[in-house]
N, C-alpha and C positions, 0 to 999 in steps of 0.2 A: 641871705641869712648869715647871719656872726656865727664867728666860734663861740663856745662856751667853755670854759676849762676848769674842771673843779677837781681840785688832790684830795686826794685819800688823807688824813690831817690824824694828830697822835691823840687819843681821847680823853687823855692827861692836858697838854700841853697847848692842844690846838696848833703844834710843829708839822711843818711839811716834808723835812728833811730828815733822812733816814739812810745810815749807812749798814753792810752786808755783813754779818758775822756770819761764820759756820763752825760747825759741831762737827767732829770726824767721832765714831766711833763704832768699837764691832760688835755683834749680836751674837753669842755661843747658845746654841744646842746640844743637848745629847739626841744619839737617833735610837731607836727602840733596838734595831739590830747591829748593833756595832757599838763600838767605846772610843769610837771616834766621835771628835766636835766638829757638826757644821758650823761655818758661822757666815755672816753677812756682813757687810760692811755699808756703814748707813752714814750719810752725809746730811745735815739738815741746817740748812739757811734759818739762820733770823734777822730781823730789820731791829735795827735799834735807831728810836728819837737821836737824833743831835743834839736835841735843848734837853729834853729833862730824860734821858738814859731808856726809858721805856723800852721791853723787849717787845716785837711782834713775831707770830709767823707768819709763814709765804699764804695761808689759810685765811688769817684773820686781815690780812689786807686785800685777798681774792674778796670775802665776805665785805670787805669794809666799801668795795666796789663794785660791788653789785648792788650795796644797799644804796651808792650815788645813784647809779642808772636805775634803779625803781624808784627812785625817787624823782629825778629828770624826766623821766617817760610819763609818770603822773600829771607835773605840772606841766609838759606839752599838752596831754591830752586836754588839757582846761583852756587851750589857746586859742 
């Protein structure tokens, strides 16, 4: 049996190419007993098209790849 190799494609542009942006930023709290700030520090990746600028996140291409393989899994099962 062949490979089969289908990308994840931008649903703009129909690009396959996508490079890593990321976001730093912190998250403050106040805590009920104290007047100190927690805070978090949250890092979050976005994929941007090459061709037409398009933001994605790590989410929406996890999704975008799942809906290949439901979709691959279907048309085997018709084989």
């Amino acid at each position: 049996m062949e490979d089969i190799i289908e990308y994840f494609q931008c649903d703009k542009c129909k690009g396959k190419d996508f490079k890593k942006i990321y976001n730093f930023s912190m998250r403050f709290r106040k805590v009920n007993f104290s007047d100190n700030l927690v805070y978090d520090k949250i890092v979050e990746e976005i994929y941007q098209c090459t061709n037409c600028l398009k933001r994605f996140s790590a989410k929406d291409i996890e999704k975008g790849l799942q809906e290949i393989k439901r979709i691959r899994k279907g048309l085997s099962k018709g084989v």
